[in-house]
C-alpha positions as a Markdown table, in Angstrom:
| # | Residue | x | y | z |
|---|---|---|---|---|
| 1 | Unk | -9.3 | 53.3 | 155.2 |
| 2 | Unk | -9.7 | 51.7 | 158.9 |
| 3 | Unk | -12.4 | 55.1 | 160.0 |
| 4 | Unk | -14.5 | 54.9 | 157.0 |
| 5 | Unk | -13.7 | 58.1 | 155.6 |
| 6 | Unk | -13.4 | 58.3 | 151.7 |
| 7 | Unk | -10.6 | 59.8 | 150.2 |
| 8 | Unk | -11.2 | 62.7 | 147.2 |
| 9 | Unk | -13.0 | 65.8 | 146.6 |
| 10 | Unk | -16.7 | 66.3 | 148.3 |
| 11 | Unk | -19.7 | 65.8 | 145.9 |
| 12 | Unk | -20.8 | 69.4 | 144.4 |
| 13 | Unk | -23.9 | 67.5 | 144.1 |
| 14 | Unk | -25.7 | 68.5 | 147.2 |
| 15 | Unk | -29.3 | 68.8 | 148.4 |
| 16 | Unk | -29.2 | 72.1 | 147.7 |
| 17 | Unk | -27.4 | 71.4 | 144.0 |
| 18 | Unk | -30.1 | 69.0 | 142.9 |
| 19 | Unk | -32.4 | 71.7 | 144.3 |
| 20 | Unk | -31.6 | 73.7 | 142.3 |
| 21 | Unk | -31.2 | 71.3 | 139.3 |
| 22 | Unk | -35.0 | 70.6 | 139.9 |
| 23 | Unk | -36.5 | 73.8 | 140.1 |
| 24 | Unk | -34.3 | 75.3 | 136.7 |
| 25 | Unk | -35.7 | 71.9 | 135.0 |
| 26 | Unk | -39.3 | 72.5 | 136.2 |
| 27 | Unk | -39.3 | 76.5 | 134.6 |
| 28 | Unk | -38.0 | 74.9 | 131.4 |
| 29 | Unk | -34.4 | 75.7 | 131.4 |
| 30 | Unk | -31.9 | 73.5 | 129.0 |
| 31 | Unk | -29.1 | 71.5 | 130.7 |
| 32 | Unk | -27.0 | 74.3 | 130.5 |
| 33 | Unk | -29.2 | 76.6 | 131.6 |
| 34 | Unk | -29.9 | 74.8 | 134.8 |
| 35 | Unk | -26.1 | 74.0 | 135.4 |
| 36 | Unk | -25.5 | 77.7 | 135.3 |
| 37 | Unk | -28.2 | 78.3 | 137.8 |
| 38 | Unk | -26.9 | 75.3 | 139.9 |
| 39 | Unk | -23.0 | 76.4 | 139.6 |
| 40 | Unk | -22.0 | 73.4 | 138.2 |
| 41 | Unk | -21.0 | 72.5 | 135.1 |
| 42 | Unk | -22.1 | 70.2 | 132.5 |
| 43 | Unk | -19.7 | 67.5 | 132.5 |
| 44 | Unk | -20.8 | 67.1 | 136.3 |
| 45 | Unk | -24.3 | 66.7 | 135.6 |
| 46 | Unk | -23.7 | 64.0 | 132.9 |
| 47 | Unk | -21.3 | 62.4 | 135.1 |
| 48 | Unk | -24.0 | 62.3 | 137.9 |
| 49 | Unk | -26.8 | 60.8 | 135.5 |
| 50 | Unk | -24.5 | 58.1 | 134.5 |
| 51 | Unk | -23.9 | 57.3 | 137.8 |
| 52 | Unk | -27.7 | 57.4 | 139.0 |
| 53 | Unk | -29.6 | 56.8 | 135.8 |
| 54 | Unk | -33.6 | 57.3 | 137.8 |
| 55 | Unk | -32.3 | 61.1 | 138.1 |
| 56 | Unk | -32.5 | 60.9 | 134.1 |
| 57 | Unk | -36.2 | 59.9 | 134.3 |
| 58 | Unk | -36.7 | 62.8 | 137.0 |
| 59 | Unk | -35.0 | 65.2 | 134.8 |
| 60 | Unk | -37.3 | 64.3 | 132.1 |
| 61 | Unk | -40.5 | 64.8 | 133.6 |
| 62 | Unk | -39.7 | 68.0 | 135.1 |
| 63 | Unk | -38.6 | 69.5 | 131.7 |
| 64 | Unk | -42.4 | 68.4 | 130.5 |
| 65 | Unk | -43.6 | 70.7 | 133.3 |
| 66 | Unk | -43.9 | 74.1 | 131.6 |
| 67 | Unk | -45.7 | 72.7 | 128.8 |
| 68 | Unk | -48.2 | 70.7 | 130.9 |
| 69 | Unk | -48.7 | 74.2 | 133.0 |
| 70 | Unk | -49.2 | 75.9 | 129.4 |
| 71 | Unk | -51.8 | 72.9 | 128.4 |
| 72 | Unk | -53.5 | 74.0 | 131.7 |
| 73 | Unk | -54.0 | 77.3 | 131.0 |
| 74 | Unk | -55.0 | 76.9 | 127.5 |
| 75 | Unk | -57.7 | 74.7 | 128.5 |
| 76 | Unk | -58.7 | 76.5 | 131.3 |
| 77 | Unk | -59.0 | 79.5 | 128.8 |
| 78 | Unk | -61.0 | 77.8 | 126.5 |
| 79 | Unk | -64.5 | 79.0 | 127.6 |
| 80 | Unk | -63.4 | 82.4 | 126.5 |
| 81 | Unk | -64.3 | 82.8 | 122.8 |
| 82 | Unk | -60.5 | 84.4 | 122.2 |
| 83 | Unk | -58.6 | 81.7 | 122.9 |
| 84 | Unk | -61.1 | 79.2 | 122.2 |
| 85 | Unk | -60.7 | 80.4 | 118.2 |
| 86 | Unk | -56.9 | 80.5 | 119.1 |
| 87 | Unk | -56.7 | 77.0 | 119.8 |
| 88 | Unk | -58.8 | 76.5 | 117.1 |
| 89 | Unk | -56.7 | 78.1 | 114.3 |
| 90 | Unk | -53.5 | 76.2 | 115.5 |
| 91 | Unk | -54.8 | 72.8 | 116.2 |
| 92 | Unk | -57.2 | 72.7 | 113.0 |
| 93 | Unk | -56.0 | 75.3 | 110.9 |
| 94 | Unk | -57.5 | 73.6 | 107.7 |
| 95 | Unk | -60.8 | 74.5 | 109.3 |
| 96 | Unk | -60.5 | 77.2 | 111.1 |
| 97 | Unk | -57.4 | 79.0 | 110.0 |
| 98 | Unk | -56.8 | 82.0 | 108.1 |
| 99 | Unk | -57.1 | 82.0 | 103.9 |
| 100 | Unk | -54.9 | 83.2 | 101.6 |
| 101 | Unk | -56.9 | 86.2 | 99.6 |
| 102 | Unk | -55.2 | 84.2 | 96.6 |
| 103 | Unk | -57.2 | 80.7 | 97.6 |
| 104 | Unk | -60.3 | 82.8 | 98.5 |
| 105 | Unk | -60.3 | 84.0 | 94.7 |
């Protein structure tokens, strides 16, 4: 066209969409999940990685939030003698876990 203007539907994939996107991603909410919060559906967020694959990378990182926050804490925690023998009994539970009464016999 002479004016510039492009012909079709408007994007649905606003500021305010990928907003959204990025904050359901960061709280750890699946693809679905955050294309519920973000009113879109799911087939429009794969169609918008494939067209801008860095938003893949993004996605990625922000889903490894919550679990970075929960390292955090934990670690932060850890001069408390609770969660210190929590972390303990999960991450050397040969050592530090709990025994059957049938090995202990």
């Amino acid at each position: 066209m002479a004016d510039g203007n492009a012909i079709g539907r408007p994007t649905v994939m606003t500021p305010e969409t990928l907003d959204k996107l990025k904050h359901a991603f960061l709280i750890g909410a699946t693809d679905a999940e955050a294309c519920l919060y973000a009113d879109i559906s799911d087939d429009v967020l794969y169609k918008y990685q494939r067209e801008n694959p860095e938003f893949i990378k993004k996605k990625s990182q922000w889903k490894h939030n919550p679990f970075m926050k929960a390292r955090t804490t934990v670690y932060k925690g850890l001069d408390q003698a609770s969660v210190a023998q929590w972390y303990l009994e999960r991450k050397k539970p040969d050592e530090f876990g709990f025994k059957d009464k049938k090995e202990l016999a």
